[in-house]
N, C-alpha and C positions, 0 to 999 in steps of 0.2 A: 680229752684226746684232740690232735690236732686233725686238719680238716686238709683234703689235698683236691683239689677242681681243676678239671681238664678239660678244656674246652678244642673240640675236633668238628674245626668247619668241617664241611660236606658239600660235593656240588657232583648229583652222578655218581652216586660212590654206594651205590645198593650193590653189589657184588663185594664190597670191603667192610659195610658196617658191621656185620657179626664176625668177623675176621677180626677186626681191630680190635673187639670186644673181650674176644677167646687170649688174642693173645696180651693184651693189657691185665687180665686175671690172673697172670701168670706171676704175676707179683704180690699176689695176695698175702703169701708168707710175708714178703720187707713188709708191707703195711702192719699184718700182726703186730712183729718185732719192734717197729718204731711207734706200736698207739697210733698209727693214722687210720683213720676213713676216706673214703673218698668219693665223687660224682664225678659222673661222667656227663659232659653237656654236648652234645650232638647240635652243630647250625646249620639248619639244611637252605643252604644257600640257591633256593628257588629249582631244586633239580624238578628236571622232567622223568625221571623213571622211577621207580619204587624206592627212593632212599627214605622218605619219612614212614611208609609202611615198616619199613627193615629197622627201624628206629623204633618206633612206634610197637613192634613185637619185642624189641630189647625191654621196654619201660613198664610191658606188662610182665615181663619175666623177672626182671631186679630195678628198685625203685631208687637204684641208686644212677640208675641212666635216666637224664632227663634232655628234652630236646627246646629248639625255637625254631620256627620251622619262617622262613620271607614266605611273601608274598610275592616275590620275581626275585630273579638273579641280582642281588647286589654287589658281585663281586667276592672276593676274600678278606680284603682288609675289613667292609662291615661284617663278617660275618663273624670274623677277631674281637672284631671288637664289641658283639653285642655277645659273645659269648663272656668276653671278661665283666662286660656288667652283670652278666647273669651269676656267675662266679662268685661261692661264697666263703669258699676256703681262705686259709691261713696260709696255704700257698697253692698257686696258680699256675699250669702248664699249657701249654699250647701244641697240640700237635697235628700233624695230616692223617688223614683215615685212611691212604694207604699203604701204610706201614714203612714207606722212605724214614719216616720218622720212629727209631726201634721203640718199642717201649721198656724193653730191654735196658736201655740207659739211663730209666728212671732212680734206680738206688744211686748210682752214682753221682749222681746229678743233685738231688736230696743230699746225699753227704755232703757234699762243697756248700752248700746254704747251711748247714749244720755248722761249718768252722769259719763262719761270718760272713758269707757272700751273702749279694742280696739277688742276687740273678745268676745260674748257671745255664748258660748258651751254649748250643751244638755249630759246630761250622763242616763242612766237606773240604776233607783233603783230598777228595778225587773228585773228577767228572766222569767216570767210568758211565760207557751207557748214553752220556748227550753226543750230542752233533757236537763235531768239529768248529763250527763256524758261533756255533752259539754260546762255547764254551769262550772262544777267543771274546767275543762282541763283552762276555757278563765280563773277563777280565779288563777289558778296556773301560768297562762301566765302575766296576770299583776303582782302576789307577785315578780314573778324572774325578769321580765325587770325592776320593780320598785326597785329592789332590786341593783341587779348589772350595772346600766344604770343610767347616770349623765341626762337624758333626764327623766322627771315625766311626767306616761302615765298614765292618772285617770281612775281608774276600770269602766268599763261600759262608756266610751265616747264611741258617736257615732259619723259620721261624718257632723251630723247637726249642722252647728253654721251659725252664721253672724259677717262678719270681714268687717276691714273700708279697704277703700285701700290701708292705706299703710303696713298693715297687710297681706295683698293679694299679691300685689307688692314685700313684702318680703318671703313669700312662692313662688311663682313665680321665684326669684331669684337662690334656690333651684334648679339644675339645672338635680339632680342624676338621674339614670335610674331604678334601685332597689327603687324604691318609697314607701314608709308606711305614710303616710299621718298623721295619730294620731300622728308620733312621728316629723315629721317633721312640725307639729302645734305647739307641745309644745317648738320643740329646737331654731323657730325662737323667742321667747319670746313674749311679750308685754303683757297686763295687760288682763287676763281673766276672767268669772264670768261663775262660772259654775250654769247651769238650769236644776235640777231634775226632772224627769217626769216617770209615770212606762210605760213600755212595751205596745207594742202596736200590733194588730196582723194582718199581711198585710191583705187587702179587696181582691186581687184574686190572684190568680195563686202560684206557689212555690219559694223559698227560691232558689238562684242559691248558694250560698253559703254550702255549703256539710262540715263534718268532714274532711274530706282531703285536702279540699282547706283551709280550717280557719288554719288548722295544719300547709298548707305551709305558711299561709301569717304569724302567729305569727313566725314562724321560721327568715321570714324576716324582721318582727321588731326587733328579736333578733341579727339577723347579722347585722342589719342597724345600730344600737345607742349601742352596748358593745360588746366588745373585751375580757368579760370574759370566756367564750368559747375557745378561744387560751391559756388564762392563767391556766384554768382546764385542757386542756389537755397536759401544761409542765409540770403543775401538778404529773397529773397521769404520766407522762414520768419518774421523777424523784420518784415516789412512786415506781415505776416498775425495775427501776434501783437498787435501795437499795435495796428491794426484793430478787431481783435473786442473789443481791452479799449476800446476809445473808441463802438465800437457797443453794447454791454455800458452803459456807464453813461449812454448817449444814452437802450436803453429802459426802464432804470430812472428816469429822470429826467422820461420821457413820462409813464410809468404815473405817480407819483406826481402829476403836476401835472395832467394829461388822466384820469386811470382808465381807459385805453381800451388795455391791453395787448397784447391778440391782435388789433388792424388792422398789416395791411401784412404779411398770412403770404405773399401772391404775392413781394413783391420780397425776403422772408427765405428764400425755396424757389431764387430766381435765387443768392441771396449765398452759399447752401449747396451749389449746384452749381458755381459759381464756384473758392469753396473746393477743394472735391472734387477739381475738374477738378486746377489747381496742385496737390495735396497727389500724384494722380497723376502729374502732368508730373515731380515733384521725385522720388518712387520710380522714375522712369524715367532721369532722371539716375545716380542711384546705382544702379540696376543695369545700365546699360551700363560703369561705373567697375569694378565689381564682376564683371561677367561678363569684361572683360577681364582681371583679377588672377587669376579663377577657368582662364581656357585658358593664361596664363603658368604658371600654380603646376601644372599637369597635366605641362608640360614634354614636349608631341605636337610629334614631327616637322615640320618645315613642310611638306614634300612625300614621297612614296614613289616609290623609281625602280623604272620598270619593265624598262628595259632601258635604254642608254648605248654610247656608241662614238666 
């Protein structure tokens, strides 16, 4: 029989984990039908309120729930990704504990790897339910990675799919500590089938995701997969350069024909804050490039296990 392993970061999610549980059994019949078994791998990503107790009662009740519980909050992509090394099935899924991610779509999903895919992916056709402003910011985030990035990141993928193992195996491979996950899907390759599905609106509790954290994470899919950020800013380097030599022989060419060199300090005080500002925005570039090289070369754990089972 084949083996099917679902790996359901958690962070806060003690009001969804027997939820998740109840309605993931709901598939019990397709398992029958197609010979599979399956685990469920809970990664309790450092929560502060009862989600490894509520885990922890699943695992004494069906031993097919097993957990990894941090040591502190490592975020979501380690907690992806130590649930895919825990992971020992024949094919691997990934989804949220609360319920945005149907489980409902799992036959479906199964079938498309069944007629050769090697990964069926979910993406949103709606934003039904977000902010206005957040919805615009994510689409502007995919036009630009899609844009200046040799890696294709499908607007609205989520991180719901089902990948066979050697699929798995090759993200695993993967080794970075700066992790984006969408983009390190798509750059291992292999044959995908994307599954549209609209928006879904979690059953309890709140969104830990905030404007400021989506802002940092698209940032780091930006520095993860293109380099055009370094090339904007030689860019601008050499725009700036020409500038000042053209403003340069402009007020030598005043003074000479005018004598009247020191007018116009107000808009030389704007043109030198101007400056400034860019010559900052550019050290800001290269040291986000550089602070990432600087935690890769440290070679730190992506997560610490506290306990497992």
């Amino acid at each position: 029989m084949k083996r099917l392993s679902v790996v359901v970061p958690c962070c806060n999610e003690e009001s969804n984990v027997r939820f998740f549980y109840e309605e993931f059994l709901k598939n019990e019949a397709f398992f029958r039908e197609n010979d599979l078994t399956f685990e469920l791998i809970y990664v309790d990503d450092g929560s502060k309120d009862k989600t490894l107790e509520a885990i922890k009662a699943l695992r004494a009740e069906d031993e097919r729930v097993s957990y990894v519980s941090f040591s502190r909050n490592f975020g979501k992509e380690a907690a992806m990704y130590a649930g895919l090394q825990k992971a020992s099935g024949d094919y691997v899924a990934t989804m949220d504990a609360d319920l945005q991610d149907p489980p409902s779509l799992l036959p479906e999903l199964y079938g498309y790897l069944q007629e050769g895919y090697d990964c069926a992916a979910t993406r949103r056709v709606t934003r039904k339910g977000e902010p206005a402003i957040r919805s615009f910011f994510a689409r502007c985030f995919y036009k630009m990675i899609n844009r200046y990035s040799e890696t294709e990141i499908v607007d609205g993928a989520r991180d719901y799919r089902l990948m066979t193992r050697q699929m798995v195996d090759a993200v695993l491979s993967v080794k970075e500590y700066n992790r984006f996950s969408k983009g390190i899907f798509s750059w291992v390759g292999f044959k995908t089938k994307w599954v549209e599905f609209e928006n879904v609106e979690r059953l309890h509790g709140e969104t830990k995701w905030s404007f400021w954290k989506l802002f940092r994470y698209a940032l780091d899919g930006i520095f993860s997969f293109t380099a055009v950020p370094l090339s904007l800013v030689s860019g601008l380097g050499v725009f700036f350069c020409v500038l000042a030599f053209v403003m340069i022989l402009f007020v030598v060419v005043r003074a000479l024909i005018f004598g009247d060199p020191t007018s116009g300090w107000p808009s030389m005080v704007c043109i030198i804050l101007l400056v400034s500002g860019v010559q900052m925005l550019c050290l800001g570039v290269l040291g986000q490039y550089l602070s990432k090289t600087y935690m890769e070369v440290k070679e730190r754990p992506l997560y610490v296990i506290r306990e497992e089972e």
